[in-house]
N, C-alpha and C positions, 0 to 999 in steps of 0.2 A: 614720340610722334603720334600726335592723334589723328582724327577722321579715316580711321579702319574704318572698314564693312562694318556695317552692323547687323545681325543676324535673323532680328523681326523684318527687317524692311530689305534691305538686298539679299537675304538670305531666303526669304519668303519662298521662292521658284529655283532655289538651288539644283542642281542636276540630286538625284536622289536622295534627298533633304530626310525622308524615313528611315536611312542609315546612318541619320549624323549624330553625335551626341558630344560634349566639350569635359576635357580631362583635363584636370591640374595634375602637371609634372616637369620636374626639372626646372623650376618655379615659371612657367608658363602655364595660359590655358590654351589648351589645343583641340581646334577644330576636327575631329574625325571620324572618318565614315565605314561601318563595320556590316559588312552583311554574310549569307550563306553559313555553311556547316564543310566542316572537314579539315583536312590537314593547314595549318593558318599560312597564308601567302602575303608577304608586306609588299603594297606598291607607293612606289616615293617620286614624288615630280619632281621634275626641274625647276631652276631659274624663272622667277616670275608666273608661274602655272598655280595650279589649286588642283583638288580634289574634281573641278568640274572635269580636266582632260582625262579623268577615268569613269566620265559618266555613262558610255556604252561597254566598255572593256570590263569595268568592275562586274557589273551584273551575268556579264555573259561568264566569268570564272566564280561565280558565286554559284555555280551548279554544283562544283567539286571542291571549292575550297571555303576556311572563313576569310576571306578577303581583308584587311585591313589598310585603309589609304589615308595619311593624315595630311592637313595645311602643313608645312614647313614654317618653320618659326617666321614674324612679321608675314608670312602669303597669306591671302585668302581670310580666315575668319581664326584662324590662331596667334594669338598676342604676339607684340614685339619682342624683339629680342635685343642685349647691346650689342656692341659691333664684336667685339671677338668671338658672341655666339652665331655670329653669319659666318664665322670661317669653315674651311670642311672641319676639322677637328671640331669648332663648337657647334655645327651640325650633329656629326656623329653622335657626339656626346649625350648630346640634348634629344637625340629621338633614341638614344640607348634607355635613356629615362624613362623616355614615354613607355617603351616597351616592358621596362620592367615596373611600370605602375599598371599596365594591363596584363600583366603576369603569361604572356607567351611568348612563345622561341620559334618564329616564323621558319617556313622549312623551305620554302622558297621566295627570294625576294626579288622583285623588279624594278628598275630605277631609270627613270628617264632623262636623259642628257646629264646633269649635274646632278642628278639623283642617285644614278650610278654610281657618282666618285663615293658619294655620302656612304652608301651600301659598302663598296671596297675598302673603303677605311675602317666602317665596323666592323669588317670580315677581317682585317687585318689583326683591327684590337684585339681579336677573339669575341667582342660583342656580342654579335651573331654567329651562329654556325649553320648557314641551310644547307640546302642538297645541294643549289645549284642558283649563281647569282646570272640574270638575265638582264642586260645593258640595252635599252631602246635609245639606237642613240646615243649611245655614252659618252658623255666628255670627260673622258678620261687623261688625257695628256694636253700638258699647256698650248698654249697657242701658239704657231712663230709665226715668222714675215711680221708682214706692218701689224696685220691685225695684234699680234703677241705685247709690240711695243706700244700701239698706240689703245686698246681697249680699257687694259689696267690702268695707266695711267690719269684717261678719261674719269673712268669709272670713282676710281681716288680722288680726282677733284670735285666730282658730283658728289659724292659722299658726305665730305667737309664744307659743302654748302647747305646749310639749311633750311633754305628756302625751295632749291630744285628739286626736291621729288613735288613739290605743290605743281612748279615750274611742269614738268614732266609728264604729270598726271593731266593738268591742264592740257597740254599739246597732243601727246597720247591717248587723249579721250575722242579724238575726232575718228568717227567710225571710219573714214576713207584714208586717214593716215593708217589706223590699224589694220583694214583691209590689206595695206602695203606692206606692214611689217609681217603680217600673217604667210603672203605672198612668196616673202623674200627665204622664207624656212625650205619651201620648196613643196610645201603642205595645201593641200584645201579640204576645208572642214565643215564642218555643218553648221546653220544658223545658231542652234542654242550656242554651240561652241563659241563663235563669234560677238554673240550677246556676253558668256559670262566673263570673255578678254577683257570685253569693255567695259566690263563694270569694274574689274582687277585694276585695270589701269588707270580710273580715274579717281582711284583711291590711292592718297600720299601716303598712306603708311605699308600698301602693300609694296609701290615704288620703292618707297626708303628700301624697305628690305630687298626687293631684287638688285638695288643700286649696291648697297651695303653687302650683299653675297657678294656681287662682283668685283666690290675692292678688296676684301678680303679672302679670295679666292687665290689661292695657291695650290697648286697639281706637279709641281718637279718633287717635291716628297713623293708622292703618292706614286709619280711615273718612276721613280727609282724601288720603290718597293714591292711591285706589283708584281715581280716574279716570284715572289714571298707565296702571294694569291693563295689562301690553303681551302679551296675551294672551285669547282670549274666554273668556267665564266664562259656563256654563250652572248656573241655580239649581234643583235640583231641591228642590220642596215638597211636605212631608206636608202633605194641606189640615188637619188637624189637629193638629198638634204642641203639644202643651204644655210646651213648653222655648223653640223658639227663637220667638216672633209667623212665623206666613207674612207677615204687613203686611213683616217687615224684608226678606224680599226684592224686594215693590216698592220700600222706598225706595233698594235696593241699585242695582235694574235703573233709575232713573231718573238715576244717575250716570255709568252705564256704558255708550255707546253701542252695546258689543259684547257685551252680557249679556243673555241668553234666559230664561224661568221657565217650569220645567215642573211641573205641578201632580199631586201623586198623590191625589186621591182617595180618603178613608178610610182612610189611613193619617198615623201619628203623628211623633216626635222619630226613632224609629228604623225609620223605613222601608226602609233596605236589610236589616235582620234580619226580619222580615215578610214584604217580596214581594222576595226576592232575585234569581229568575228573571227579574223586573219590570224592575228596576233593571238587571242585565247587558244586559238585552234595549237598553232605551235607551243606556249607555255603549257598545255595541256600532254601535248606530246613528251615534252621535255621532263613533266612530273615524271609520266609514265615511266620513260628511261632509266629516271633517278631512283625509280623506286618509291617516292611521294605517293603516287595514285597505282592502284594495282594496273597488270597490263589488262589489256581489252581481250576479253575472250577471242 
């Protein structure tokens, strides 16, 4: 799938473009954005996002950590991938890669909606071992009701066509359609924010790939193994979110004997682009606890 981003011309005003630099691993090259000093912290997006939804958050935790945020395979300005590496498994895999071509062992990792699951399955494999994995949002457990029946199945037959992610991007690119879909999260974000969606969307190869996660996207593994979890897991919830139910991080926290819910309050699906100050503040706290960051005098 060609017409990605390309990295001189829409990359040019990337959200902070001075921490970007491209790694070949796991035979991809991958877009990723590395700043600050200290104990390393991996933050991993979701579904169709990039490296831009950490453009306020990354910098405010680059005081105390070295941050590391990368494109997920086919997202944002990191090469494609085939289709079984969009599964979680060929996720996992494929940024266990990355990490051991950049030679560190993240001590805290954050994972937003679908990025989450990716983190849990590494923490499963043994992969990773942080202190303490932090779920924005997590979609962690499959879908039911219609949405369950009908999304996957959608999503599978856009996949096997190869024309709709052009179709997609095409549609998708109209700022007032995206304003709606931005809407429907439960989220309002800031204009850069909304600029770099729209540049995401109107490119068919980052499409492909959010389409292609999404047929190959499987969570009843993952939701039968999670009390495995050899690691604590804090849930942080938009009380609003119109993407992932806040219900699924209770039935998360009721598997998990070492799993905490923290509630945000008026905010939506993307709460760390919103109150990012918010959100650092609490990972911040949470090193503390773990032990990551000394406590505060």
């Amino acid at each position: 799938m060609s017409s990605g981003l390309d990295w001189e011309s829409a990359g040019h005003d990337w959200p902070n473009r001075a921490a970007s630099r491209f790694v070949e691993a796991a035979g991809l090259r991958w877009h990723v954005q590395q700043m600050g000093a200290g104990p390393v912290l991996l933050l991993v997006h979701g579904t169709g996002a990039a490296t831009h939804s950490w453009r306020a958050l990354a910098p405010l935790l680059a005081r105390n950590f070295t941050v590391i945020a990368p494109d997920l395979p086919g997202h944002g300005f990191t090469s494609a991938a085939p289709a079984a590496g969009l599964s979680l498994p060929g996720m996992a895999s494929a940024l266990t890669g990355l990490l051991q071509q950049l030679d560190v062992a993240p001590q805290i990792v954050v994972g937003h909606s679908a990025g989450a699951a990716i983190l849990a399955r590494m923490c499963l494999d043994s992969s990773i071992a942080p202190r303490v994995l932090v779920s924005l949002n997590g979609a962690l457990l499959p879908l039911t009701g219609v949405p369950g029946h009908l999304y996957l199945p959608m999503a599978r037959l856009f996949a096997s066509l190869p024309l709709m992610p052009r179709l997609v991007a095409w549609r998708a690119g109209n700022p007032a359609l995206l304003k709606q879909m931005l809407a429907s999260t439960g989220s309002t974000i800031d204009a850069e924010g909304e600029r770099c969606y729209l540049q995401l969307v109107r490119s068919p190869r980052h499409v492909a790939a959010a389409i292609g996660m999404m047929a190959n996207w499987e969570l009843a593994e993952l939701e039968r193994a999670l009390p495995r979890l050899p690691v604590p897991l804090v849930l942080v919830v938009g009380a609003i979110d119109g993407t992932v139910p806040p219900a699924h991080a209770q039935r998360v926290a009721k598997r998990l004997t070492q799993a905490q819910i923290v509630s945000l309050p008026g905010l939506g699906h993307l709460a760390h682009e919103e109150d990012p100050a918010g959100v650092a503040t609490l990972i911040e706290k949470l090193a503390r606890e773990t032990g990551v960051l000394a406590p505060l005098a």
